[in-house]
N, C-alpha and C positions, 0 to 999 in steps of 0.2 A: 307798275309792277303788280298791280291786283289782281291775283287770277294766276299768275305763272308760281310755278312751283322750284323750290330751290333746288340750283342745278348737283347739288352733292349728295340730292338723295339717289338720283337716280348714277350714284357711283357707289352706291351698295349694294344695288340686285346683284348678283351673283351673275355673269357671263350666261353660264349653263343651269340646270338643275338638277341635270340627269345625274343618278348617286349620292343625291344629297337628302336626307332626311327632313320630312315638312310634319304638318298638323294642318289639316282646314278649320280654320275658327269659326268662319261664317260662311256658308252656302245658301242658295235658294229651294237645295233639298237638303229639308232636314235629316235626312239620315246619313250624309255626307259631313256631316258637322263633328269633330270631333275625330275623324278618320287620319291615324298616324300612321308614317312607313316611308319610304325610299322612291322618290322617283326613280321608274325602271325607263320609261320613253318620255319627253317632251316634245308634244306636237304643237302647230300652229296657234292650237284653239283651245287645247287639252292635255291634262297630264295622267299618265297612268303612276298609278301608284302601287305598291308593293307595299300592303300592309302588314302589321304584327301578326295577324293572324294566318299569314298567307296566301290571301286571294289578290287577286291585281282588280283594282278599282278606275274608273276613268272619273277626270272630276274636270267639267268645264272651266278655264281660267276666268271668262266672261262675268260668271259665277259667283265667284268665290275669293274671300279674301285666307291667305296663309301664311303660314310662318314658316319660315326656312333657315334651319341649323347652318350657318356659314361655316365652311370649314377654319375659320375662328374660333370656334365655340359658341358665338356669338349669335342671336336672335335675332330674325330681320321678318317683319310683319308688311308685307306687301301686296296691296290690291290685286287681281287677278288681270286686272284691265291692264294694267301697265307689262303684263308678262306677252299679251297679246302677239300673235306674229310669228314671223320662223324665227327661232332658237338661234341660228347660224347669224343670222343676220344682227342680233345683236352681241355673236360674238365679235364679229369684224366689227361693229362700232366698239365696243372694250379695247380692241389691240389698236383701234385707229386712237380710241381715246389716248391710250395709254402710250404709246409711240409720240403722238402728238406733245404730252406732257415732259416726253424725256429730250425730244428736240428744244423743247424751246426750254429747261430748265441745261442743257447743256452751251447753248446761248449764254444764259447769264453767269459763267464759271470764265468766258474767257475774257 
């Protein structure tokens, strides 16, 4: 088990981003540090963001570790590496996930 990462974390990234309010805690540019506001696009590699001030910022996930306001309320501080990827494609893993979940919990009812 040394080295693998417990499978429930990665059942709290959020499907999507896009419209959802982050912070970058840590970047490799410092003036990116610190940068709060609404993801407007999630791409492959990069999120643009929509700051408080107005301007639309691009901030590499590669990058950067961030915090993302869950539509919970709720605080979620996620490496940038693990956001990696088309956005899409980890939405069909969420619905596979979660499909997957209500088959086999509807198994154990009958």
């Amino acid at each position: 088990m040394k080295g693998r990462r417990p499978s429930h974390r990665r059942q709290l990234i959020p499907p999507l981003l896009t419209g959802l309010r982050v912070k970058v805690l840590a970047h490799s540019d410092p003036s990116l540090e610190g940068l709060e506001g609404w993801v407007v696009v999630e791409e492959a590699r990069s999120l643009r963001i929509l700051t408080l001030e107005g301007r639309v910022s691009t901030v590499l996930k590669d990058l950067a570790v961030i915090e993302v306001e869950a539509p919970g309320g709720e605080y979620i501080r996620i490496s940038g590496r693990v956001l990696i990827g088309n956005p899409l494609d980890r939405v069909k893993e969420y619905r596979w996930r979660v499909s997957r979940r209500c088959r086999s919990s509807s198994r154990l009812k009958t």
